[in-house]
C-alpha positions as CSV (number, residue, x, y, z in Angstrom):
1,X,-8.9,-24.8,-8.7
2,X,-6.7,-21.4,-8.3
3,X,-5.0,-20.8,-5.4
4,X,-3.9,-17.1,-4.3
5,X,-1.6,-15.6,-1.6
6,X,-3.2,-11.8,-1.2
7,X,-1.0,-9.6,1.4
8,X,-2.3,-6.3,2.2
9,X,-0.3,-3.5,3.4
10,X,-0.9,-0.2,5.4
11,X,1.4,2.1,5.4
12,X,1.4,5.2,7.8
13,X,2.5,8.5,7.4
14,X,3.8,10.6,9.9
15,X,0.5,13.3,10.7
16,X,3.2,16.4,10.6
17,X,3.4,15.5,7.2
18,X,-0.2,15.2,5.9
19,X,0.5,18.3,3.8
20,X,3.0,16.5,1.8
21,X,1.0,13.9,1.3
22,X,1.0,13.3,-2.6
23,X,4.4,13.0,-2.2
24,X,4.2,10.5,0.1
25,X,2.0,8.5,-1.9
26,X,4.1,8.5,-5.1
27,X,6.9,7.1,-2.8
28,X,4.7,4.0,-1.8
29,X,3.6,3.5,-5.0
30,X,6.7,3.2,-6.7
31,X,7.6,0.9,-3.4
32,X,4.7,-1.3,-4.0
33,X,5.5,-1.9,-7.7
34,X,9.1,-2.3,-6.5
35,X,7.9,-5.0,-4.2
36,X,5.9,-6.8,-6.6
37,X,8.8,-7.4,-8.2
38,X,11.1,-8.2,-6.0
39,X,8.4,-10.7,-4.7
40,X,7.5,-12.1,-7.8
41,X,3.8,-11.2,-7.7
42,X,1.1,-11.5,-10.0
43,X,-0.5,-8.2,-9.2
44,X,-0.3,-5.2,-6.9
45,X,-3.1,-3.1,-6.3
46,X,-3.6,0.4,-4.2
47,X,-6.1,2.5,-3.0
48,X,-5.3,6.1,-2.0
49,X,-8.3,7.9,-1.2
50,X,-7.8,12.0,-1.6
51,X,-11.7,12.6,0.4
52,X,-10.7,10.6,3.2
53,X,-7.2,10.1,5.7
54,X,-7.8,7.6,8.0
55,X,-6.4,8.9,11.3
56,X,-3.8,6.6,13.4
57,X,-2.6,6.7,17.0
58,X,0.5,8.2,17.9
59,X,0.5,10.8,15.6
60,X,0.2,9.0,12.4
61,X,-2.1,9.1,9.3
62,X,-3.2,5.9,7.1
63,X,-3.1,7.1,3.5
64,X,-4.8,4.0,1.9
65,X,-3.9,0.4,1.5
66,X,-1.8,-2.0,-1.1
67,X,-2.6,-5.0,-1.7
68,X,0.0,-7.7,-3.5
69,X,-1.1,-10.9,-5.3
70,X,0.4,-14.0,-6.3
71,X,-0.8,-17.4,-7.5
72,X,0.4,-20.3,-6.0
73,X,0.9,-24.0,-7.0
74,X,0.2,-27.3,-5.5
């Protein structure tokens, strides 16, 4: 039997900078895939809708999610 560790992550962007959002983006991105390493992972996977930004409180703005995988031994 396989055994995974799956973390998700939602990162928030400040709402006074929704209109730089593809930038914002790349940058978590490039920090999942840097994370996956640094972690070891087996995978990393993202979701950054363009139709929808999922509004936050206190002024923030939930881009999408990441998502990091890993398989783990007994």
């Amino acid at each position: 039997m396989r055994r995974l560790a799956i973390v998700f992550g939602s990162p928030e962007v400040k709402q006074r900078h929704r209109n730089d959002m593809g930038l914002h983006v790349e940058w978590l991105i490039s920090q999942a895939a840097s994370i996956k390493d640094r972690i070891n992972a087996d995978a990393v996977a993202w979701t950054f809708p363009r139709l929808q930004r999922f509004p936050a409180s206190g002024g923030y703005v939930y881009p999408g999610a990441i998502m990091w995988i890993k398989e783990v031994k007994r």
